[in-house]
SEBA-134122 format. One record per residue (C-alpha): x negated, y, z; residue in three letters. Coordinates in steps of 0.25 Angstrom, whole numbers, plus 5000, padded with zeros to 4 digits. Each point is the difference from the previous one (the first is absolute). Example, Ala and Ser with C-alpha at 12.3 -4.5 7.8 and 13.67 -1.06 7.14 Angstrom:
<nodes>
+------+-------+------+------+
: east : north :   up : code :
+------+-------+------+------+
: 4951 :  4982 : 5031 :  ALA :
: 4994 :  5014 : 4998 :  SER :
+------+-------+------+------+
</nodes>
This chain:
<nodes>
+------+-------+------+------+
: east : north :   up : code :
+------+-------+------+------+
: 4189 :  4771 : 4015 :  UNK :
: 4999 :  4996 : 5013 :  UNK :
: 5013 :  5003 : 5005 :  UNK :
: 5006 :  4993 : 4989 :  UNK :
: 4990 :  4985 : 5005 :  UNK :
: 5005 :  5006 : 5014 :  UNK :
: 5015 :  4998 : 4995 :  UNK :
: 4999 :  4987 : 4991 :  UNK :
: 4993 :  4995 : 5013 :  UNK :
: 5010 :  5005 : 5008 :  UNK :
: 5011 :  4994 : 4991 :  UNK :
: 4993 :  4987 : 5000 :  UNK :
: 4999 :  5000 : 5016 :  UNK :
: 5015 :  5004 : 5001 :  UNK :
: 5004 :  4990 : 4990 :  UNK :
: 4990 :  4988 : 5006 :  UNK :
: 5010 :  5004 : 5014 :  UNK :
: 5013 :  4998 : 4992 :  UNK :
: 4997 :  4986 : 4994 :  UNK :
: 4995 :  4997 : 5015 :  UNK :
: 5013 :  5006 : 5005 :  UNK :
: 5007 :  4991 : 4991 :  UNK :
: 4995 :  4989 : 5002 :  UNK :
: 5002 :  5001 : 5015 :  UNK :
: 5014 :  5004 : 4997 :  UNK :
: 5003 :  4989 : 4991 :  UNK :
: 4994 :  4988 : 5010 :  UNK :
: 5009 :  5005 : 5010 :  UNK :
: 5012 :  5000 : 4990 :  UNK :
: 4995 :  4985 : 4997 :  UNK :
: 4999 :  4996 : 5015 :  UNK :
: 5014 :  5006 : 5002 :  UNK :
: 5005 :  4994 : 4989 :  UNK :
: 4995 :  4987 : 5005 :  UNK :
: 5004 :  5002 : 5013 :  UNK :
: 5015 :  5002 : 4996 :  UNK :
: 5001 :  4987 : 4991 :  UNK :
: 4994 :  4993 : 5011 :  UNK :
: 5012 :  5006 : 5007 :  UNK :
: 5011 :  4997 : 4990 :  UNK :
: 4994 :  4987 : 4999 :  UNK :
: 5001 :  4995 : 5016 :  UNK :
: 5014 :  5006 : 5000 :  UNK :
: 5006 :  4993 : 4986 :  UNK :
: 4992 :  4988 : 5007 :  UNK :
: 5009 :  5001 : 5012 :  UNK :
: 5012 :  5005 : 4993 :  UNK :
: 4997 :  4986 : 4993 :  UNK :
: 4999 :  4992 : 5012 :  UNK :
: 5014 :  5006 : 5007 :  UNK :
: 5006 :  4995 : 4987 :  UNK :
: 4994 :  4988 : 4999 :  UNK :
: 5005 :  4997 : 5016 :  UNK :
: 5015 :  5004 : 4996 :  UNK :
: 4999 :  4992 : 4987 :  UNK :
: 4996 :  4988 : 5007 :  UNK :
: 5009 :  5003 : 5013 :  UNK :
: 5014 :  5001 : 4989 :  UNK :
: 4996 :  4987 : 4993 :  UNK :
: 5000 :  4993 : 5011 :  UNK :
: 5014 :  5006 : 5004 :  UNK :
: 5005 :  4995 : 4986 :  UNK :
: 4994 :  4986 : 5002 :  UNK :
: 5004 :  4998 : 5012 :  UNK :
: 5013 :  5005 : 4996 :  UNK :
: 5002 :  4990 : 4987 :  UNK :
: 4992 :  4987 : 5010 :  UNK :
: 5014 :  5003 : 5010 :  UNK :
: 5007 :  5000 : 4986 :  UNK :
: 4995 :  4987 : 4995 :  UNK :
: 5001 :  4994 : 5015 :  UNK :
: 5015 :  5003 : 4999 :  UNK :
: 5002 :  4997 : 4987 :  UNK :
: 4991 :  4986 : 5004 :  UNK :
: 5008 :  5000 : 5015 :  UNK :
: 5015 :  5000 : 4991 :  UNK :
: 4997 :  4990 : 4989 :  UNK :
: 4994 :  4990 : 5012 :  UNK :
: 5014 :  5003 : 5006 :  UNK :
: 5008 :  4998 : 4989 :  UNK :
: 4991 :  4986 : 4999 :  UNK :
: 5002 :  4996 : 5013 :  UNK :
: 5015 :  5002 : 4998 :  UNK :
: 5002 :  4995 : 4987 :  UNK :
: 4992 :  4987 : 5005 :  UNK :
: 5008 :  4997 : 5014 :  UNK :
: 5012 :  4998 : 4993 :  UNK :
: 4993 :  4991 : 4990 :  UNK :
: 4993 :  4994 : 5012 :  UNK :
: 5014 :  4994 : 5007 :  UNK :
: 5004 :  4996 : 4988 :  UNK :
: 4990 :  4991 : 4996 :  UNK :
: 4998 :  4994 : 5015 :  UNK :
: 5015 :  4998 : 4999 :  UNK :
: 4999 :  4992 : 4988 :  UNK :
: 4987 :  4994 : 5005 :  UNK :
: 5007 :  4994 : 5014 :  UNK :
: 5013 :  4995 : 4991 :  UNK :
: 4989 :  4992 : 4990 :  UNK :
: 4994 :  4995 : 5013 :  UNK :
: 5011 :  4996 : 5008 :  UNK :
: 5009 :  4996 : 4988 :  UNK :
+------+-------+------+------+
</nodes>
């Protein structure tokens, strides 16, 4: 009879060390586990950041791009006013000096 309380005990002793093992074993799984998100987490943050940089740098390429566009397209129509008017201009100042001087 005693061996047999010597071994229940025994059991109860060897399976006590076994949950405690556990969960040792199961809080430094969580730490790791922790840590490493923490890990993924900075680098999708700084993967993040680069691409924000490079988004940013290229849309300021394609405004400046489509502002030297507009300017053009601004800079030719102005042109074309200025031409279009000059012609007009003598015209009218012609026409202007024969009302005056008759």
């Amino acid at each position: 009879m005693n061996e047999v309380i010597a071994s229940i005990l025994d059991a109860e002793k060897k399976a006590d060390e076994i949950v405690k093992s556990s969960l040792e074993k199961s809080k430094a799984v969580r730490q790791a586990a922790d840590s490493d998100g923490e890990k993924i987490k900075n680098g999708a943050v700084a993967v993040f950041k680069l691409h924000r940089v490079s988004a940013i740098k290229e849309a300021e390429k394609k405004a400046a791009s489509e502002y030297d566009k507009i300017l053009e397209e601004g800079k030719s129509a102005a042109d074309k006013i200025l031409a279009d008017s000059a012609d007009k201009a003598e015209y009218f100042a012609d026409k202007t000096v024969k009302n005056i001087t008759g």
